[in-house]
C-alpha positions in Angstrom: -30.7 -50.4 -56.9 -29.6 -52.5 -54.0 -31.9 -53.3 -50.8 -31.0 -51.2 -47.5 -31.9 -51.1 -44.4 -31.3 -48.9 -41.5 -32.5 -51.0 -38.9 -28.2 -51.9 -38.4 -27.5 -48.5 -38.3 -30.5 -47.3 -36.1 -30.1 -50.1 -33.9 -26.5 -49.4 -33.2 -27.3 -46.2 -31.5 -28.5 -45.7 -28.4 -32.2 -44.0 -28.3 -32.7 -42.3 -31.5 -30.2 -41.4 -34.2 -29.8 -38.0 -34.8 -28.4 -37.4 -38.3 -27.0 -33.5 -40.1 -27.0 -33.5 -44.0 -26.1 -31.1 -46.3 -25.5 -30.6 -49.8 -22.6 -29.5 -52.1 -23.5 -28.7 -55.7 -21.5 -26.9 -58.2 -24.8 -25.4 -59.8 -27.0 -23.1 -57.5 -30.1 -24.5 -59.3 -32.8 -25.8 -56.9 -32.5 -29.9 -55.3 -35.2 -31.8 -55.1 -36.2 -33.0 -51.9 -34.4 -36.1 -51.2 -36.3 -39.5 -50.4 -33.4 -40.4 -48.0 -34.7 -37.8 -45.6 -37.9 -39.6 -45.3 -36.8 -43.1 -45.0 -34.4 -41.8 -42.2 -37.6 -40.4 -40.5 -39.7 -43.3 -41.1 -36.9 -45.3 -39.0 -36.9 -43.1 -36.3 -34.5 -40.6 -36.8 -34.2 -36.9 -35.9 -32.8 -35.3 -39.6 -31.6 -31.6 -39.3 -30.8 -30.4 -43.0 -28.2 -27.4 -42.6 -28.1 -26.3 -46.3 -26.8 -25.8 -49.3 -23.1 -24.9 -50.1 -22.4 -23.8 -46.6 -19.7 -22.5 -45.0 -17.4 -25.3 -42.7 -17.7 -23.3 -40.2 -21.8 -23.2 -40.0 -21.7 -26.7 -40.4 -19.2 -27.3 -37.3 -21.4 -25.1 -35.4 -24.6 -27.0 -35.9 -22.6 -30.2 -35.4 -21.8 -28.8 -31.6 -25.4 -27.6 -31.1 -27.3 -31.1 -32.5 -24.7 -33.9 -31.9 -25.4 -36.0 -34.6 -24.2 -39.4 -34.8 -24.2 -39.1 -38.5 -23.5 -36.7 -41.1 -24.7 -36.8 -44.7 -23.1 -35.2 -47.3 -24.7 -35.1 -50.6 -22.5 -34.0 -53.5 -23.7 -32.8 -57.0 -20.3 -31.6 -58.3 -18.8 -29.6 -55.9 -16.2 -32.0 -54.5 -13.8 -29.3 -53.1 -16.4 -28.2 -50.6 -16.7 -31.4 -48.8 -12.8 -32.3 -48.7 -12.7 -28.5 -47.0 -15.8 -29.9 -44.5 -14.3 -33.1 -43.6 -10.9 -31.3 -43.2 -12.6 -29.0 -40.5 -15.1 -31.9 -39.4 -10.9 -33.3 -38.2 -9.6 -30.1 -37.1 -12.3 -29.6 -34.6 -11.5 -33.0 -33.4 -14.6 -34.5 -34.1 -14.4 -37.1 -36.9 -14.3 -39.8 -34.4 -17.7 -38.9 -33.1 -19.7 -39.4 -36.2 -20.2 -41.8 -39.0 -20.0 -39.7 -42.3 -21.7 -40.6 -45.5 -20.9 -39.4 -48.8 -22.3 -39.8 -51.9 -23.7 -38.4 -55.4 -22.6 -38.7 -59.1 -19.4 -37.2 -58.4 -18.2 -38.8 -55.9 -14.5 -40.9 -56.8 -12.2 -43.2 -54.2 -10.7 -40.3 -53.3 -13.2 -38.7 -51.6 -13.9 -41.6 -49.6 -10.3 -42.1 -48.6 -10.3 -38.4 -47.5 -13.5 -39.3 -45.0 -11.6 -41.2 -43.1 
């Protein structure tokens, strides 16, 4: 696994980072507690999970109520539900006010272009 550190990332914001994750999964069996989520805290982070498989529109409204300066979007096969997120993320006008990261086993150039 490649080294990473969020000391770039954290240290291009100003004060702390606030950062919304969710999680798109085509099973509904349980997901483990992600490391990420600690490491993020560790660095000095606030970390609001929202769920899992939620609806675009809960996810735009916590985005209005935390401000995040980045999303995470962890996919586990249920690729459809994030294009539909980022597609609302840019209807509500606010891609350009977040970094978004997306990643999992399932998760092709496409996807990536579409985050854009």
């Amino acid at each position: 696994m490649e080294d990473f550190s969020f000391a770039p990332l954290r240290d291009s914001m100003p004060g702390r980072g606030r950062i919304l994750t969710a999680v798109f999964k085509r099973e509904s069996k349980k997901v483990k507690k992600c490391g990420v989520f600690s490491k993020f805290l560790a660095a000095g982070f606030e970390v609001l999970h929202v769920g899992i498989n939620i609806q675009a529109s809960v996810f735009i409204r916590q985005m209005k109520r935390f401000s995040p300066h980045v999303i995470i979007l962890f996919c586990q096969g249920n690729i459809s539900g994030i294009k539909e997120l980022i597609e609302a993320i840019k209807g509500e006008g606010m891609r350009s006010m977040v970094r978004v990261i997306v990643y999992g086993s399932s998760i092709r150039e496409s996807v990536r272009r579409s985050s854009r």
